[in-house]
Backbone atoms as SQL, in Angstrom:
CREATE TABLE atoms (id INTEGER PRIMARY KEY, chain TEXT, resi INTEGER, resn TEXT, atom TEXT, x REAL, y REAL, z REAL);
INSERT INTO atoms VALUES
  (1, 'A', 1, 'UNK', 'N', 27.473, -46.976, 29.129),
  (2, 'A', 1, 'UNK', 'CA', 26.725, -47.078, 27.922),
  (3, 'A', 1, 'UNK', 'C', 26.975, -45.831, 27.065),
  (4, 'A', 2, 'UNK', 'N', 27.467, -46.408, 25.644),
  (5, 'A', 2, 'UNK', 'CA', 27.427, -44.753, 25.105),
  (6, 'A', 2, 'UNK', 'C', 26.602, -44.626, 24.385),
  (7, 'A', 3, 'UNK', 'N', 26.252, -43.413, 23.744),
  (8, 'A', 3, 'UNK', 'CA', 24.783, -43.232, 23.150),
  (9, 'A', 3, 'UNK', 'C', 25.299, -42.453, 22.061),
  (10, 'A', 4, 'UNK', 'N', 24.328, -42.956, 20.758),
  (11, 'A', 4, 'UNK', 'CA', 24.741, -42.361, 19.518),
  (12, 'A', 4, 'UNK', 'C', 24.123, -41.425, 19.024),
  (13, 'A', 5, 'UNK', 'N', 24.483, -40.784, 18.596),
  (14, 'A', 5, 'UNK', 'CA', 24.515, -39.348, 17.781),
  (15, 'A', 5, 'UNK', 'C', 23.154, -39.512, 17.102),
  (16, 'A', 6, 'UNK', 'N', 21.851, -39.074, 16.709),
  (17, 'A', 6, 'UNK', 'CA', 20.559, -39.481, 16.226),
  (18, 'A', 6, 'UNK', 'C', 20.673, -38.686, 14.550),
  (19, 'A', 7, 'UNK', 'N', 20.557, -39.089, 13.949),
  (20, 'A', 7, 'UNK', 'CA', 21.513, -38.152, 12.421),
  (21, 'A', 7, 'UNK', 'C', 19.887, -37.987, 11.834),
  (22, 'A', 8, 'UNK', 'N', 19.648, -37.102, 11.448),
  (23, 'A', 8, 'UNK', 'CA', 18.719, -35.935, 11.317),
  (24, 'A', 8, 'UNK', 'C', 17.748, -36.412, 10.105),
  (25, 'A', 9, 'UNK', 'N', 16.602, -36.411, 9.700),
  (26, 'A', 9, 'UNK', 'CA', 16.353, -36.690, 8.928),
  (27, 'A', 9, 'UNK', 'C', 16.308, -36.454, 7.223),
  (28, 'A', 10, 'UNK', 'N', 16.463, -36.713, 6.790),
  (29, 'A', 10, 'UNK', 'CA', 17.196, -36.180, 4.817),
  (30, 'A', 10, 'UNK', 'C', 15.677, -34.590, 4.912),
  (31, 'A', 11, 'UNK', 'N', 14.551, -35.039, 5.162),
  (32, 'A', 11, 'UNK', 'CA', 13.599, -34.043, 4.588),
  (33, 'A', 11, 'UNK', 'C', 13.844, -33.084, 5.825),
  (34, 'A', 12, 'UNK', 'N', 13.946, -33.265, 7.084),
  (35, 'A', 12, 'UNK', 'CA', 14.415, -32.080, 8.040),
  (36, 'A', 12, 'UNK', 'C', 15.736, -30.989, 7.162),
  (37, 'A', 13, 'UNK', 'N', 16.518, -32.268, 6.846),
  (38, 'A', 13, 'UNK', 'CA', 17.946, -31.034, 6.333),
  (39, 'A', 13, 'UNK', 'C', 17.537, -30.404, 5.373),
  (40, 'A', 14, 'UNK', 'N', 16.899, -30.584, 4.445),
  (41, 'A', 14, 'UNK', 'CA', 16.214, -30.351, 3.022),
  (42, 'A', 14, 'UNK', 'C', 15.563, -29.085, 3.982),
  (43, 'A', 15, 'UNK', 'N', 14.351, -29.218, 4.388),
  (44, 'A', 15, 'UNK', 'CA', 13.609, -27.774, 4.993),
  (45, 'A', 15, 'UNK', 'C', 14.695, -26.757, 5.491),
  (46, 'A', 16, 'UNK', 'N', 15.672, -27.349, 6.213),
  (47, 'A', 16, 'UNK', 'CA', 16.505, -26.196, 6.763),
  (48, 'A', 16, 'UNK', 'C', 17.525, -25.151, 5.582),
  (49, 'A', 17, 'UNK', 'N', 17.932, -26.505, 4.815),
  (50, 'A', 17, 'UNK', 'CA', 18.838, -25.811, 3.566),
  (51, 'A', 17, 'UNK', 'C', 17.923, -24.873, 2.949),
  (52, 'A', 18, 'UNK', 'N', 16.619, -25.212, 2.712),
  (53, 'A', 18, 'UNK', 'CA', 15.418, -24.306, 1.616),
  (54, 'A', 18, 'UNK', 'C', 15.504, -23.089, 2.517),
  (55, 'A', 19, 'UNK', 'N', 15.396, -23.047, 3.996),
  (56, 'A', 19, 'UNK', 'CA', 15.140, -21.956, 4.292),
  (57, 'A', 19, 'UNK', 'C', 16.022, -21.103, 4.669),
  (58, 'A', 20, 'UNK', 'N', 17.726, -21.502, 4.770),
  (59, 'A', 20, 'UNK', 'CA', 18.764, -21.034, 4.877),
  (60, 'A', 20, 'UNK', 'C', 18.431, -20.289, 3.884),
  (61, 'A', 21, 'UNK', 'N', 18.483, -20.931, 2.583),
  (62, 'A', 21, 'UNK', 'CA', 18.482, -20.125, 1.233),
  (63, 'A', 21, 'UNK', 'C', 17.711, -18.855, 0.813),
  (64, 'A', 22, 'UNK', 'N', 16.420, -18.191, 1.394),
  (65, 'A', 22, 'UNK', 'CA', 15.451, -17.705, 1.228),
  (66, 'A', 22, 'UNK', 'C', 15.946, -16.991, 2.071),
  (67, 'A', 23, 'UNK', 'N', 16.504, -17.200, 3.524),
  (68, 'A', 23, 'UNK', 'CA', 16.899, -15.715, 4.145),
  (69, 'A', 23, 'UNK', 'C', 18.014, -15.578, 3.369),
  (70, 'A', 24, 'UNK', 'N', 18.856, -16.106, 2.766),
  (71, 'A', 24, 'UNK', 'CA', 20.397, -15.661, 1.971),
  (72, 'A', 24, 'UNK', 'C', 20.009, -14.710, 1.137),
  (73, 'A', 25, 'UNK', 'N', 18.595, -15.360, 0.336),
  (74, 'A', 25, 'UNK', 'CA', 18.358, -14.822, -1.312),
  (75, 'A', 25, 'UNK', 'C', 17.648, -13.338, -0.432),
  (76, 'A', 26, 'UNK', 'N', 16.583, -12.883, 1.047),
  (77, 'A', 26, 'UNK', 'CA', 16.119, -11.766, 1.719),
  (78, 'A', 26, 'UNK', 'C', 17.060, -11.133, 1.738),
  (79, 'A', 27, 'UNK', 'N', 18.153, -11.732, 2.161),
  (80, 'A', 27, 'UNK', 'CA', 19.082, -10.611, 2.970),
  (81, 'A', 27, 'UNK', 'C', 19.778, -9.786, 1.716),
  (82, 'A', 28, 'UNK', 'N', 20.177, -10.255, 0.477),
  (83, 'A', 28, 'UNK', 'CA', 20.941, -10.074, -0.571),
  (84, 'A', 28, 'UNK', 'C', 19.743, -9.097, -1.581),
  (85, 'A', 29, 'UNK', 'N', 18.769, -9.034, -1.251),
  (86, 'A', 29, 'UNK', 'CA', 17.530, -8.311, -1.340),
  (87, 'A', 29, 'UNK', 'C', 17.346, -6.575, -0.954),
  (88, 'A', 30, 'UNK', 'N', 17.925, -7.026, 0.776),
  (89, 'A', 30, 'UNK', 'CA', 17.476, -5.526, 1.794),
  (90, 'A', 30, 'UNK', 'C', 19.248, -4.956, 1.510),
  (91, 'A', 31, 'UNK', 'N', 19.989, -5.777, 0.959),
  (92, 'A', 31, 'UNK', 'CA', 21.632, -5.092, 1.035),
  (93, 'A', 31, 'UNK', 'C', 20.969, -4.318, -0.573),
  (94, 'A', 32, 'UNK', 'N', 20.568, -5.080, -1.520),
  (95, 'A', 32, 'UNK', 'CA', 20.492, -4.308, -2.934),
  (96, 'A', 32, 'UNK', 'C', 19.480, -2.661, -2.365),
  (97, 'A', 33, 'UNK', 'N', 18.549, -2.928, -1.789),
  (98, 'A', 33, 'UNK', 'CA', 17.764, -1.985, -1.445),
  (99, 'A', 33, 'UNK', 'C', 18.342, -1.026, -0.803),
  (100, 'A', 34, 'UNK', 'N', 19.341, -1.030, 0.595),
  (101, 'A', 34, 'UNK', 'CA', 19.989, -0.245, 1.245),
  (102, 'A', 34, 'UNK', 'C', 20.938, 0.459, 0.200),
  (103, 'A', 35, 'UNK', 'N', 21.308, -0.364, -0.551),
  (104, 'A', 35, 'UNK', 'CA', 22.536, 0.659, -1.488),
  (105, 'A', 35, 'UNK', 'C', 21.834, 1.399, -2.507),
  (106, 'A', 36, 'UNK', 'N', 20.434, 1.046, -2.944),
  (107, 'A', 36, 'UNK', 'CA', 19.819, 2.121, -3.855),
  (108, 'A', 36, 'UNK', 'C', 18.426, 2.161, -3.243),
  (109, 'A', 37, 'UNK', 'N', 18.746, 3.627, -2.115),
  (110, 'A', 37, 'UNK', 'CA', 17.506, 4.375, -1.448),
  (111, 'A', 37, 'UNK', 'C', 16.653, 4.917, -2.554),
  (112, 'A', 38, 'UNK', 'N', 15.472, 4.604, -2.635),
  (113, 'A', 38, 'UNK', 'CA', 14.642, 5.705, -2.913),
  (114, 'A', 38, 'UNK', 'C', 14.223, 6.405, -2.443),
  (115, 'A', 39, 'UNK', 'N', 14.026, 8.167, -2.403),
  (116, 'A', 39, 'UNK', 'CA', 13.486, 9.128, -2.167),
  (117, 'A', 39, 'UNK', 'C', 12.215, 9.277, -2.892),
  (118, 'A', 40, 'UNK', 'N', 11.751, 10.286, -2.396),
  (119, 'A', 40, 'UNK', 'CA', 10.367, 11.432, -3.015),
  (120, 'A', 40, 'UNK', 'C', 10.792, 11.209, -4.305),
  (121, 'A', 41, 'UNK', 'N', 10.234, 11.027, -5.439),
  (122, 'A', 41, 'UNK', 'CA', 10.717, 11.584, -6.489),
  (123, 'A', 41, 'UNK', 'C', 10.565, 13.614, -7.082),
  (124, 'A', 42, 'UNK', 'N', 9.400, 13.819, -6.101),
  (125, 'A', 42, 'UNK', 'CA', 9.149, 14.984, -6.120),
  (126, 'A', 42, 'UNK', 'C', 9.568, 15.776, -5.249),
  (127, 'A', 43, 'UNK', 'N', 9.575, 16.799, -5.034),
  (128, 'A', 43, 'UNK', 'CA', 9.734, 17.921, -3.897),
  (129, 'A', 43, 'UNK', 'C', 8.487, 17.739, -2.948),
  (130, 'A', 44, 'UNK', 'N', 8.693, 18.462, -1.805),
  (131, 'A', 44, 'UNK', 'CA', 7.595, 18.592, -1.072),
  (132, 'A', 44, 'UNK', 'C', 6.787, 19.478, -1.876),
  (133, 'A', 45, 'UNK', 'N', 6.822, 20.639, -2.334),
  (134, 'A', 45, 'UNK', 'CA', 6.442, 21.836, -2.797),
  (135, 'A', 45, 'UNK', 'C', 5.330, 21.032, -4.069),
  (136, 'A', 46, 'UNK', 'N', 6.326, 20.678, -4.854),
  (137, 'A', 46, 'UNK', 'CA', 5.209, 19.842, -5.987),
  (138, 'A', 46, 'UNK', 'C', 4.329, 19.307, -5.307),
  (139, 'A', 47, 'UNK', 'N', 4.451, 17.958, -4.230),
  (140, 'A', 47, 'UNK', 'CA', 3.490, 17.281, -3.845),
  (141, 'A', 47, 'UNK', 'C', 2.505, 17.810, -3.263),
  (142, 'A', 48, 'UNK', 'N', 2.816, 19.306, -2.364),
  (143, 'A', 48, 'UNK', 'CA', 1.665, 19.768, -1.741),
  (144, 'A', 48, 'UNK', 'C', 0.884, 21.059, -2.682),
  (145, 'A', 49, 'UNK', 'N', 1.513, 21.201, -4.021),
  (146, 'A', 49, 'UNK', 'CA', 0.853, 21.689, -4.932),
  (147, 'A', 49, 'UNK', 'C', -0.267, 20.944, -5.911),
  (148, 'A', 50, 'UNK', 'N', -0.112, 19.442, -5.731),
  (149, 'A', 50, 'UNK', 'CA', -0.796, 18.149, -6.439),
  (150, 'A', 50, 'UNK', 'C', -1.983, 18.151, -5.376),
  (151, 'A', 51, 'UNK', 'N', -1.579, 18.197, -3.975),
  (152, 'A', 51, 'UNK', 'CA', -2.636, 17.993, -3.115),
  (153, 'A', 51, 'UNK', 'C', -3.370, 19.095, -3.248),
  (154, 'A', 52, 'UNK', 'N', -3.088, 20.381, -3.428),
  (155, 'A', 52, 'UNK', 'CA', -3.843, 21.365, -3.139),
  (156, 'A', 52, 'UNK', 'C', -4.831, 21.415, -4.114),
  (157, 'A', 53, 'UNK', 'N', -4.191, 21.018, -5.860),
  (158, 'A', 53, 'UNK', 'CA', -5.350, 21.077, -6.924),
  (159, 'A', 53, 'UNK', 'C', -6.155, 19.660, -6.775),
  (160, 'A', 54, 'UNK', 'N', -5.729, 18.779, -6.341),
  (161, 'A', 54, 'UNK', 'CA', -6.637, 17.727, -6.025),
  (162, 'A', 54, 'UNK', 'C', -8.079, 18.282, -5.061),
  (163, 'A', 55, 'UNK', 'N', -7.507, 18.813, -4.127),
  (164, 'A', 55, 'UNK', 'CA', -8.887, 19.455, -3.417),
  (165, 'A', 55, 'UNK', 'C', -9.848, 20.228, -4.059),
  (166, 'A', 56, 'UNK', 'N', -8.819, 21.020, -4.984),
  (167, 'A', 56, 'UNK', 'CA', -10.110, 22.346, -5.535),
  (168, 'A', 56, 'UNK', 'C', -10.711, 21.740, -6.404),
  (169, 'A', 57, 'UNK', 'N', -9.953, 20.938, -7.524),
  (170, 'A', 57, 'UNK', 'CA', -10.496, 20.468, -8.800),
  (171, 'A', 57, 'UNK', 'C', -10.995, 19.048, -8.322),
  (172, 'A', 58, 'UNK', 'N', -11.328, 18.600, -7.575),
  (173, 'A', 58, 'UNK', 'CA', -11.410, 16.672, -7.533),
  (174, 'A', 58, 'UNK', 'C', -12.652, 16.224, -8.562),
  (175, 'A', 59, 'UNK', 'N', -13.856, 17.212, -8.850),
  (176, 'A', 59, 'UNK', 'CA', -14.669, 17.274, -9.645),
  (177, 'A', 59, 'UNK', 'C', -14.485, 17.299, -10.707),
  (178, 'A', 60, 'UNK', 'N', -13.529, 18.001, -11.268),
  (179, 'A', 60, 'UNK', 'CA', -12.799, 18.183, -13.023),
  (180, 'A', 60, 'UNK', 'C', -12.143, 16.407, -13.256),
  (181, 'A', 61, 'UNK', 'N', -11.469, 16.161, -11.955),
  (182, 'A', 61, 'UNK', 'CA', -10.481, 15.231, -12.442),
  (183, 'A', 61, 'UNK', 'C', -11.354, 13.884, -12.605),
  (184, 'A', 62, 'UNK', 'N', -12.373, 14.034, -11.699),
  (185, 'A', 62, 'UNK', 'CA', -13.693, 12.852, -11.899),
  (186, 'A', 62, 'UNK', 'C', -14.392, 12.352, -13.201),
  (187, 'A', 63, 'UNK', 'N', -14.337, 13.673, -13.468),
  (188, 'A', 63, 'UNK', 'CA', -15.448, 14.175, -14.630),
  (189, 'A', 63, 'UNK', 'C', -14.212, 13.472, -16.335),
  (190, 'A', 64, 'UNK', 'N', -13.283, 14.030, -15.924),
  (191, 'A', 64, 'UNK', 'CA', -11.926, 13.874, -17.035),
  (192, 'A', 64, 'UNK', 'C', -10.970, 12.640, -17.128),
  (193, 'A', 65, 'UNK', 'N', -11.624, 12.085, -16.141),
  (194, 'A', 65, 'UNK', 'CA', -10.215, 10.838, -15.535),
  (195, 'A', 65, 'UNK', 'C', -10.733, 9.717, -16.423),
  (196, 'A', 66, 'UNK', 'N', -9.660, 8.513, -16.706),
  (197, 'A', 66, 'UNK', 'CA', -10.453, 7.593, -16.727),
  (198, 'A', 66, 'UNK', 'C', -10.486, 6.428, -15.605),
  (199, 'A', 67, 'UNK', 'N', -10.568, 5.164, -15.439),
  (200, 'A', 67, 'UNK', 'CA', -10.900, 4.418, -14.154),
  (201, 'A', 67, 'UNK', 'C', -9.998, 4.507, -13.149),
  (202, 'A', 68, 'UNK', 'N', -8.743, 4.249, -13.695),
  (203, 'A', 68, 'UNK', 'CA', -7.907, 4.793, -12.457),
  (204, 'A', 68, 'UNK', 'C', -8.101, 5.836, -11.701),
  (205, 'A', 69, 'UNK', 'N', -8.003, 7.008, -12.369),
  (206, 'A', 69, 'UNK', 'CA', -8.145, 8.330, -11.723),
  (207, 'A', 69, 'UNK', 'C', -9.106, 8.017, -10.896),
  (208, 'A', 70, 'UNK', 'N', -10.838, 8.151, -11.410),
  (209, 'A', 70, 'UNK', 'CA', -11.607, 7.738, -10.359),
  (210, 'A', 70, 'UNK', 'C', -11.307, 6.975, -9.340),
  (211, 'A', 71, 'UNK', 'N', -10.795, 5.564, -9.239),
  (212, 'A', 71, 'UNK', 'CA', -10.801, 5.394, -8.147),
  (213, 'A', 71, 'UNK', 'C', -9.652, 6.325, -7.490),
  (214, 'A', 72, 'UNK', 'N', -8.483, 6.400, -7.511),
  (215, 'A', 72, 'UNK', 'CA', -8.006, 7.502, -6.865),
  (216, 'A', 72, 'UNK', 'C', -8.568, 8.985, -6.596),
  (217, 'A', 73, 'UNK', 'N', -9.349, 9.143, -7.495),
  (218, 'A', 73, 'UNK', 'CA', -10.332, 10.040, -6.297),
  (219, 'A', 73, 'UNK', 'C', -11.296, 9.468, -5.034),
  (220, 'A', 74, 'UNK', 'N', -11.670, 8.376, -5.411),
  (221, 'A', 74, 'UNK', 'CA', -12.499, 7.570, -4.347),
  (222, 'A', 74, 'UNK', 'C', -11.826, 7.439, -3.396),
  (223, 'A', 75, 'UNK', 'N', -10.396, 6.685, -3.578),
  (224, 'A', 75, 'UNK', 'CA', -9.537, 6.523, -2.453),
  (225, 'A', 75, 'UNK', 'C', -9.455, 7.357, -1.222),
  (226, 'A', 76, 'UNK', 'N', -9.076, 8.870, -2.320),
  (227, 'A', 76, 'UNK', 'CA', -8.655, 10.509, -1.349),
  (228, 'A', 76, 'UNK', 'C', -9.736, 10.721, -1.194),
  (229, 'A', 77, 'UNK', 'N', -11.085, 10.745, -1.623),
  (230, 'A', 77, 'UNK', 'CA', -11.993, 11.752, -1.147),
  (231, 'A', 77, 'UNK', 'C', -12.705, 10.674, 0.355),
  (232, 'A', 78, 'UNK', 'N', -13.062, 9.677, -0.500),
  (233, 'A', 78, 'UNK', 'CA', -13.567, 8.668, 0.838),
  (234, 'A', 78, 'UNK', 'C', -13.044, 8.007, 2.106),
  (235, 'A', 79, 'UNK', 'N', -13.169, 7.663, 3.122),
  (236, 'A', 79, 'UNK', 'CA', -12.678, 6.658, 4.048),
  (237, 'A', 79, 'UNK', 'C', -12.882, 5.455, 4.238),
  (238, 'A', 80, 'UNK', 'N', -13.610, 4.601, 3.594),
  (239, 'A', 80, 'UNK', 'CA', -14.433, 3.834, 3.094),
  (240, 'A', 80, 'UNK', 'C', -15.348, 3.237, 1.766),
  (241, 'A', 81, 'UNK', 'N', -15.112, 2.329, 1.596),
  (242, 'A', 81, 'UNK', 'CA', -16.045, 1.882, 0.067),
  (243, 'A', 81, 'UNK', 'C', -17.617, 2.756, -0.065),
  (244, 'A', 82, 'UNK', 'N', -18.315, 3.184, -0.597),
  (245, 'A', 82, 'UNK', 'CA', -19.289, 3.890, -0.868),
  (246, 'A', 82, 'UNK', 'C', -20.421, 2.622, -0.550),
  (247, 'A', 83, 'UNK', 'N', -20.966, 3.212, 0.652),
  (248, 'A', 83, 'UNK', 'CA', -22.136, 2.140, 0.695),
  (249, 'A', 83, 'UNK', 'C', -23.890, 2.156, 0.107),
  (250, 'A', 84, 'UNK', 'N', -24.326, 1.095, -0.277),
  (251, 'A', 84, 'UNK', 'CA', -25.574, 1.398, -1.104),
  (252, 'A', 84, 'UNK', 'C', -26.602, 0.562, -0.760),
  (253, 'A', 85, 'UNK', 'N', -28.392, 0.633, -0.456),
  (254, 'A', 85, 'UNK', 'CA', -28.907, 0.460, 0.689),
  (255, 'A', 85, 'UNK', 'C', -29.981, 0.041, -0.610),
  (256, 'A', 86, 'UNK', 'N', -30.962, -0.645, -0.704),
  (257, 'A', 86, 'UNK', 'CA', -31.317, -1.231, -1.569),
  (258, 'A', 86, 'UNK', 'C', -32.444, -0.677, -1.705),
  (259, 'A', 87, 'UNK', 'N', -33.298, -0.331, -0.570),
  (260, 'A', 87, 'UNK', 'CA', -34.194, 0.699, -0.037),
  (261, 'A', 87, 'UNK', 'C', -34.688, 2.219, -0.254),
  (262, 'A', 88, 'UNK', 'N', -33.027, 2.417, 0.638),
  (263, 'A', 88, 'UNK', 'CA', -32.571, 3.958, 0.654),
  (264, 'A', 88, 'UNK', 'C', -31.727, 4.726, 0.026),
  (265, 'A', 89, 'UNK', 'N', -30.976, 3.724, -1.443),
  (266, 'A', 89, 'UNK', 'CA', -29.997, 4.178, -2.150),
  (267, 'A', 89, 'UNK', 'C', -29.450, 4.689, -1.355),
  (268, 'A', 90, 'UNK', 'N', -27.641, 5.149, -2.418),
  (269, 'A', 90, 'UNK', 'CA', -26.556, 5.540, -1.812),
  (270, 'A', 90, 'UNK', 'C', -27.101, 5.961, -0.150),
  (271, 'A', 91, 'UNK', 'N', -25.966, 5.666, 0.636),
  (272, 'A', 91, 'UNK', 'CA', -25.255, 6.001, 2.271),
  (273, 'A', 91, 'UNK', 'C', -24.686, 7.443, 2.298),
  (274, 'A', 92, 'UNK', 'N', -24.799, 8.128, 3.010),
  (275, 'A', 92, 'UNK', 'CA', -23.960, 8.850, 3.516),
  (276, 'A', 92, 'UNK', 'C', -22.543, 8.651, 3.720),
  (277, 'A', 93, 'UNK', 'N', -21.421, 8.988, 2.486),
  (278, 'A', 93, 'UNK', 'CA', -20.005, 8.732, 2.780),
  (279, 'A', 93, 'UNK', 'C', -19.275, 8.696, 4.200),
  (280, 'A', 94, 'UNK', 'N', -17.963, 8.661, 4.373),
  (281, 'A', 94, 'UNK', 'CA', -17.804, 9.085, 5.539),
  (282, 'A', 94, 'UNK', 'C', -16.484, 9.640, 4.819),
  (283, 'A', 95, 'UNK', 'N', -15.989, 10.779, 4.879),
  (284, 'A', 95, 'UNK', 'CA', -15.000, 11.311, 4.129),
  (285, 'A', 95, 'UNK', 'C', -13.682, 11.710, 4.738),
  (286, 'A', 96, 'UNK', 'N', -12.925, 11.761, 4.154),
  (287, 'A', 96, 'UNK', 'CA', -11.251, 12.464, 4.669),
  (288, 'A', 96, 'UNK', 'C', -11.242, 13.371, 5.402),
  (289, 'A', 97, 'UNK', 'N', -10.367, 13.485, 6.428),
  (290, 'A', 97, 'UNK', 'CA', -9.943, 14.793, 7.064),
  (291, 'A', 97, 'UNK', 'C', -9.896, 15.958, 5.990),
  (292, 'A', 98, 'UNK', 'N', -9.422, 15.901, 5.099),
  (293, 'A', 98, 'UNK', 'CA', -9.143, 17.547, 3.982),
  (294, 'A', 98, 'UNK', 'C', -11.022, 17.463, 3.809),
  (295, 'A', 99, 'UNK', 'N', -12.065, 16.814, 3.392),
  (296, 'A', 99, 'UNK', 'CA', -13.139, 17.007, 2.777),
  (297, 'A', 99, 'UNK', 'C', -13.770, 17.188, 3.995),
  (298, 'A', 100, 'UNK', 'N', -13.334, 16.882, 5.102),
  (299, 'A', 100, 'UNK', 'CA', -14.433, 17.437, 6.221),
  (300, 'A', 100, 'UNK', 'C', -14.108, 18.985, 6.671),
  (301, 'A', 101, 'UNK', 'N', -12.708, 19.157, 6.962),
  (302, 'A', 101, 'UNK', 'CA', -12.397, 20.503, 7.235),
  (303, 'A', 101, 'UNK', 'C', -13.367, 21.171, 6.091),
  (304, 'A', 102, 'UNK', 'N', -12.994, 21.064, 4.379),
  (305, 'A', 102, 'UNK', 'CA', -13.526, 21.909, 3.433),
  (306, 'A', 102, 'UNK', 'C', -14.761, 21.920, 3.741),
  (307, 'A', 103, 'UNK', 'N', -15.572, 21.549, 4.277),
  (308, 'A', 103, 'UNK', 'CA', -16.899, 21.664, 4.114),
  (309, 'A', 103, 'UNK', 'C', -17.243, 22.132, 5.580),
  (310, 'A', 104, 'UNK', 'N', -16.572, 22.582, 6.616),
  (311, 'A', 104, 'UNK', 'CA', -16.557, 23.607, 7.635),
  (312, 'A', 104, 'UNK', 'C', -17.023, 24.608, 6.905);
């Protein structure tokens, strides 16, 4: 008895071609990326000069920023969303490694 070949279904080949294509179009993606690395755009030196006035000043930049900034101070200064108690108003933050050392 010979037995025939079971020929695949049109929407099976269809899924496979779609997804051939999507790793083709990934891969042609991580090759563009590998050939143009991005670096730091900064030095270390700058960046840990940004961090350092971020610590001293984070109050100026609060006070001066507009929404973005704030939340990027929220981001760095907090570890967590700022919690608020309906009761007991604002929570006790729970803050960054740099804002806990500073306040040693």
């Amino acid at each position: 008895m010979i037995h025939k070949a079971r020929q695949p279904q049109p929407s099976v080949i269809a899924a496979y071609e779609k997804r051939i294509a999507k790793l083709e179009e990934d891969k042609l993606v991580s090759a563009e990326k590998a050939a143009n690395p991005t670096g730091p755009k900064q030095t270390f030196e700058e960046m840990f000069e940004h961090a350092v006035r971020f610590l001293s000043n984070s109050w100026e930049i609060w006070k001066k920023g507009d929404l973005a900034w704030k939340r990027t101070v929220l981001n760095l200064a907090f570890l967590e969303p700022i919690a608020y108690d309906r009761e007991n108003g604002v929570r006790t933050p729970k803050t960054t490694l740099p804002f806990k050392a500073l306040g040693r």
